[in-house]
C-alpha positions as CSV (number, residue, x, y, z in Angstrom):
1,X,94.0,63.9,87.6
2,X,92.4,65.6,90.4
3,X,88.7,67.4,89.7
4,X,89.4,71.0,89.0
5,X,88.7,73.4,92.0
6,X,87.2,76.1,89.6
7,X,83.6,75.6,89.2
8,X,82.7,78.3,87.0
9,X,85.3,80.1,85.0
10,X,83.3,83.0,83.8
11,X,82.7,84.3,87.3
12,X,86.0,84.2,87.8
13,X,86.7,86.1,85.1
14,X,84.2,88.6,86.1
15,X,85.6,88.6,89.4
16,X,89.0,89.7,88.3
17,X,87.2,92.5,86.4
18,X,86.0,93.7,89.1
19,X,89.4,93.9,90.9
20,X,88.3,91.3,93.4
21,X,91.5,90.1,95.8
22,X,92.8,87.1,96.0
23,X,91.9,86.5,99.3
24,X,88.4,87.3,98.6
25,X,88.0,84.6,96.2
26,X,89.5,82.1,98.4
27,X,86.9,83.3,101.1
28,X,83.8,83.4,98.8
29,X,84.9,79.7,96.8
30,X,85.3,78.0,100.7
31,X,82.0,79.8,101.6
32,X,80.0,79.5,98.3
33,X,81.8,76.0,97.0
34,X,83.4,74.5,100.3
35,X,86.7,74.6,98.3
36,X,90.0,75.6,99.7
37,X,92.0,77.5,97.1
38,X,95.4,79.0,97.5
39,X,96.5,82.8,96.2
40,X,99.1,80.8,93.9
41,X,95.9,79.2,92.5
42,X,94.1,82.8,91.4
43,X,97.5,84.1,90.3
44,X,97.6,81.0,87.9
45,X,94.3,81.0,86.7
46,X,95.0,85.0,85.8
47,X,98.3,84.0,83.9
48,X,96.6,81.6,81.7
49,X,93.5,83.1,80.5
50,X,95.9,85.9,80.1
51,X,94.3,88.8,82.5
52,X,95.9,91.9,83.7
53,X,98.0,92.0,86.4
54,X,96.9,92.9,89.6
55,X,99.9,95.0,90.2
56,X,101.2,97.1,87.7
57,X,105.2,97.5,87.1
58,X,106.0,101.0,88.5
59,X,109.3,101.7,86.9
60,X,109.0,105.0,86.3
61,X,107.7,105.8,90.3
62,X,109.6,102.9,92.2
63,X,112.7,102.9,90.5
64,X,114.4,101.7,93.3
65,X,114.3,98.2,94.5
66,X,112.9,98.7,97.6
67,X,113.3,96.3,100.5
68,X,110.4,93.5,102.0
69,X,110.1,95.9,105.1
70,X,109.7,99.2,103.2
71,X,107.3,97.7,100.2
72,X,104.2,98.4,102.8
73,X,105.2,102.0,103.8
74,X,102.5,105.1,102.9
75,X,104.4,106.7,100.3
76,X,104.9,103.4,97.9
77,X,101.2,102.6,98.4
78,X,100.6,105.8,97.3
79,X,103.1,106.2,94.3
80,X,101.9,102.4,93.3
81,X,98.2,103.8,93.9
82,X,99.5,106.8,91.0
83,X,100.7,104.3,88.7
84,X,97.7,102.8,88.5
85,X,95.8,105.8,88.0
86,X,98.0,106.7,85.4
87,X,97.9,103.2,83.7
88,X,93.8,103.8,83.5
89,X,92.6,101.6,86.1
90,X,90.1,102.6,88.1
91,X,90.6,103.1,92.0
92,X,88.1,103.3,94.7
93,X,86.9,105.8,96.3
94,X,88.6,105.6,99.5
95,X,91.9,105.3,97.4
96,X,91.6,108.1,94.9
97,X,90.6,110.7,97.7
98,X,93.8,109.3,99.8
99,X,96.1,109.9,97.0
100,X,94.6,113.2,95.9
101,X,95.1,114.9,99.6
102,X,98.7,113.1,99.5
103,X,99.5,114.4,96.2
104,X,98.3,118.4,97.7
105,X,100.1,117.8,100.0
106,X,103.4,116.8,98.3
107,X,102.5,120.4,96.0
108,X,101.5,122.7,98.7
109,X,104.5,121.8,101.0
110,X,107.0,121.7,97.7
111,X,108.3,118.3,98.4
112,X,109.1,115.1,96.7
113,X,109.4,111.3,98.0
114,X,112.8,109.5,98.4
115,X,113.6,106.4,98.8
116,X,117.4,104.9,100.8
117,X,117.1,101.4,101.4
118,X,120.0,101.6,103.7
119,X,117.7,103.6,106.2
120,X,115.3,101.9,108.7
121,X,112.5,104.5,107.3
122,X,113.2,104.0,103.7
123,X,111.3,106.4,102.2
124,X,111.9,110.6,103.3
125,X,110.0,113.9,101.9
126,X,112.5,116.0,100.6
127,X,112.6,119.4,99.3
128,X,111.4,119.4,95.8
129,X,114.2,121.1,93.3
130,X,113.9,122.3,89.8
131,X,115.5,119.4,88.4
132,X,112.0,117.5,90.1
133,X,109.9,116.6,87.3
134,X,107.3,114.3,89.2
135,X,106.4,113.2,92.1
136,X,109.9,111.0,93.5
137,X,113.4,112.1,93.3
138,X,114.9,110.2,90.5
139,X,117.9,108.0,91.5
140,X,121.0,108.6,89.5
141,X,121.1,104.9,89.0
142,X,118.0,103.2,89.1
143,X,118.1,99.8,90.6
144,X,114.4,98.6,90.3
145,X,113.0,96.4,87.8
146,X,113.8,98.6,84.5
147,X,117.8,98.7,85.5
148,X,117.2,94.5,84.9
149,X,115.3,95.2,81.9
């Protein structure tokens, strides 16, 4: 059996409590440990000493399953960003003021995110209607995770 590449599993724990990345604990173990560790790795690790996710399942703001080249776009950062504020986790600084002026700006201009995968944009700013109850234009049939549930 090969020697286990985690030297210390507290400090790993802690590290995930403080919402380290991935990528940051492959940087620190190959500088701090001269270890090479893969994301796969952390993500393992996480599973088994059964810590939260890094990314949280945001059914009820990403209904939609939304495309590799539209998963990086402003607007589902920042609905993913809401979801985790609304889950209770903390975000940084940077983070919580960019979703607070995008969320004034979504109320002061009345409008709403949408999302057609078919589109090269993928997600549009529509105009919010009374049947808009948050912050995304509800699909009439949702095809992200929850329609698989």
């Amino acid at each position: 059996m090969p020697p286990r590449k985690i030297q210390d599993e507290q400090e790993v724990v802690r590290w995930f409590e403080e919402g380290k990345t991935y990528e940051w604990m492959q940087q620190t173990y190959r500088e701090k440990y001269g270890i090479e560790t893969t994301i796969p790795m952390w993500a393992a690790f996480r599973r088994r000493k059964g810590l939260d996710r890094r990314n949280l399942r945001a059914d009820d703001l990403l209904p939609w399953k939304v495309k590799a080249e539209h998963r990086h776009l402003y607007p589902a950062i920042m609905l993913r960003f809401e979801a985790r504020s609304r889950a209770g986790r903390e975000l940084n600084d940077r983070d919580s003021r960019r979703l607070a002026n995008w969320k004034q700006m979504l109320e002061e201009d009345k409008l709403v995110v949408h999302y057609d995968e078919e589109t090269e944009d993928g997600f549009f700013y529509i105009p919010r209607e009374d049947s808009d109850t948050d912050l995304i234009r509800k699909p009439k049939l949702a095809t992200g995770n929850q329609a698989r549930d």
